[in-house]
PAVOPA-875818 format. One record per residue (C-alpha): residue in one letter; x, y, z. Coordinates in steps of 0.25 Angstrom, whole numbers, plus 5000, padded with zeros to 4 digits. Each point is the difference from the previous one (the first is absolute). Example, Ala and Ser with C-alpha at 12.3 -4.5 7.8 and 13.67 -1.06 7.14 Angstrom:
<atoms>
A504949825031;S500650144998;
</atoms>
This chain:
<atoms>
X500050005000;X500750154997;X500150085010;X499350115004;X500250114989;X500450155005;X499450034987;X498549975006;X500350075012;X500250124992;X498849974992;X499250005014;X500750135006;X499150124994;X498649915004;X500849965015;X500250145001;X498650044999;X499649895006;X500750045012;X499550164999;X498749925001;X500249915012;X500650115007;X498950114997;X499249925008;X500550005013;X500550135007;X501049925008;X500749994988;X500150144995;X499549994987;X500350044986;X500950105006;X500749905009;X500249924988;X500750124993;X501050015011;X500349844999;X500150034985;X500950105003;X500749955011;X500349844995;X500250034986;X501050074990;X499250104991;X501150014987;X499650144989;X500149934987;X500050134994;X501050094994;X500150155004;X499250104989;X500850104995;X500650054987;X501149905001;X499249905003;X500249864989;X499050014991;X499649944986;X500850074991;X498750024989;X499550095012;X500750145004;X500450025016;X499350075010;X499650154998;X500150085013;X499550135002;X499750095012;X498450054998;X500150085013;X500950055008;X500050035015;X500350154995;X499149994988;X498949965009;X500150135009;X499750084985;X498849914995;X499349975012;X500450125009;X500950045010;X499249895009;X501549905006;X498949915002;X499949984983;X501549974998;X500249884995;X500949924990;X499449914988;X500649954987;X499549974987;X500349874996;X500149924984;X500449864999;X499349884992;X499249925008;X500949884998;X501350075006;X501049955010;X499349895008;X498849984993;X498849914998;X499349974987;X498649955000;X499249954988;X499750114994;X501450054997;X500149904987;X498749945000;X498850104994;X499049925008;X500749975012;X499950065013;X500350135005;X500550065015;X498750055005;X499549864998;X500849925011;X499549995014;X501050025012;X499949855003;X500749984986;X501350085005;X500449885008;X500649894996;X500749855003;X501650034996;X500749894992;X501550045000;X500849944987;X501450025003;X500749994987;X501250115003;X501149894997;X499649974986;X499950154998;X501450035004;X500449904989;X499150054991;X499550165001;X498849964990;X499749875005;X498549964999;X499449935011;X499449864995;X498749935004;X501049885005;X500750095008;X498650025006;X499849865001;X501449985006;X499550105010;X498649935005;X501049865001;X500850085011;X498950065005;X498749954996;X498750034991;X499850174998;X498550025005;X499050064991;X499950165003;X501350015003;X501150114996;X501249954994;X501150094999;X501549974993;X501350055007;X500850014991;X501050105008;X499850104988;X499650115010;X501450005006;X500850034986;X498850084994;X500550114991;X501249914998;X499749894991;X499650034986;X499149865001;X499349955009;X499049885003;X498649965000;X498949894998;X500049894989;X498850024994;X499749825005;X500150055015;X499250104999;X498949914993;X500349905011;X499650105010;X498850054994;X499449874994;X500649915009;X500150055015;X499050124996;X501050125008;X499350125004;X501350074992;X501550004999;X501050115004;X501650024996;X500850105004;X500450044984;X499250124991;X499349874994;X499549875001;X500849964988;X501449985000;X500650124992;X500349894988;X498649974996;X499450145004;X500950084990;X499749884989;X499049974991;X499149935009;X500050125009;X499550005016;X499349884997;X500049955015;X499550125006;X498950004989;X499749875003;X500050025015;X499050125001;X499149944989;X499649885009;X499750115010;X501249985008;X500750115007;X501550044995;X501050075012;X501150054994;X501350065006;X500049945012;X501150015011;X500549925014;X499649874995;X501149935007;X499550055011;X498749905001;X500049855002;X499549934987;X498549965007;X499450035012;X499850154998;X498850114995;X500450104990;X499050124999;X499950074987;X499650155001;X499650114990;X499250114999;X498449994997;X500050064986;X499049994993;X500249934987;X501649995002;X500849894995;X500850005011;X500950095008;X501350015009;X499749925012;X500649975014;X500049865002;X500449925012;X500149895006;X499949945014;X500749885003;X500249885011;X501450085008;X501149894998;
</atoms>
């Protein structure tokens, strides 16, 4: 009989943790939701999966960097709104793409049909994480493309990925970016194992595509990512601290604005994972 998988355990987390929210709603003695937050807090490492936004920031090359712009000052305040020190404030004008720096792409970025932003509950921004570690075969090979053997190599170790999970490749891009003219991805039979096979909420990397830059910059274009957010799967893209999570047993959650129509935004994503 093979063991008990890590792999089911992290399947089960999100519903334990809400589960316990539940159980200890409905006893005083036990504090709570708000108790529960401080166990959360207190017992478990919380990792920012998300690179800092600003004009520097790595994006797709197709799209221009950040735009930052001051639209009022502390002292322009005091001449619009009067001489009143209780008006004086700072705010910025901001212009970026919606898919800059760490970034989430939902269906309707390549599918006409597909989904849109506004039409994602908040119980859809957490997630199962499935952590593929493939930064070995990536030092080897900058433009390596992780295979669907690789992803069963990967349940052998560590057992079945559960339906409605995230699966994220770490490749160890995010700590070279800039650097390397290519960089890795998804062979397009992994990804069809995950969506038709283990049917994955979505996939996230820490490179500008899902694609490795090879078959992106082809003929066949980003025929990953198209395939990825046409099945109605969401894409995360530029992800960072990777190596930072174990490879089951912890909840990512995947935040972005509530636009209406969008087809998808910066994000800040985390994760909160077992401590050890």
């Amino acid at each position: 009989m093979k063991k008990v998988s890590g792999l089911m355990a992290a399947a089960a987390l999100a519903l334990a943790l809400c589960a316990a929210a539940l159980a200890s709603c409905k006893s005083e003695k036990k504090g709570g939701l708000w108790a529960l937050l401080d166990e959360l807090k207190a017992d478990y490492e919380w990792v920012d999966l998300s690179r800092e936004v600003s004009p520097e920031t790595v994006h797709w090359p197709g799209f221009d960097p950040l735009e930052v712009s001051v639209k009022y000052s502390f002292e322009d305040t005091y001449r619009d709104f009067g001489s009143n020190e209780n008006n004086s404030f700072l705010a910025y004008l901001y212009t970026l793409p919606g898919q800059y720096g760490t970034h989430t792409d939902v269906p309707g970025h390549f599918d006409p049909a597909g989904r849109t932003t506004d039409r994602y509950g908040a119980k859809e921004l957490a997630y199962p994480l499935v952590v593929v570690d493939k930064t070995a075969a990536v030092a080897a090979d900058p433009g390596y493309a992780l295979t669907a053997q690789d992803l069963r190599d990967f349940e052998a170790a560590h057992g079945k990925i559960p339906a409605g999970a995230f699966v994220v490749f770490r490749s160890g891009w995010s700590k070279v970016a800039g650097k390397e003219a290519r960089y890795p991805g998804w062979d397009i039979g992994a990804l069809e194992f995950l969506v038709s096979e283990r049917d994955v909420a979505g996939v996230g990397h820490e490179t500008p595509d899902t694609d490795p830059s090879a078959v992106g910059e082809s003929d066949v274009g980003m025929i990953g990512e198209n395939y990825v957010l046409d099945h109605g799967k969401l894409n995360v893209e530029l992800l960072q601290n990777l190596d930072t999570l174990p490879v089951t047993g912890a909840v990512i959650f995947i935040t972005f604005p509530l636009i209406k129509d969008g087809t998808g935004f910066t994000s800040r994503v985390f994760a909160i994972a077992p401590k050890g």
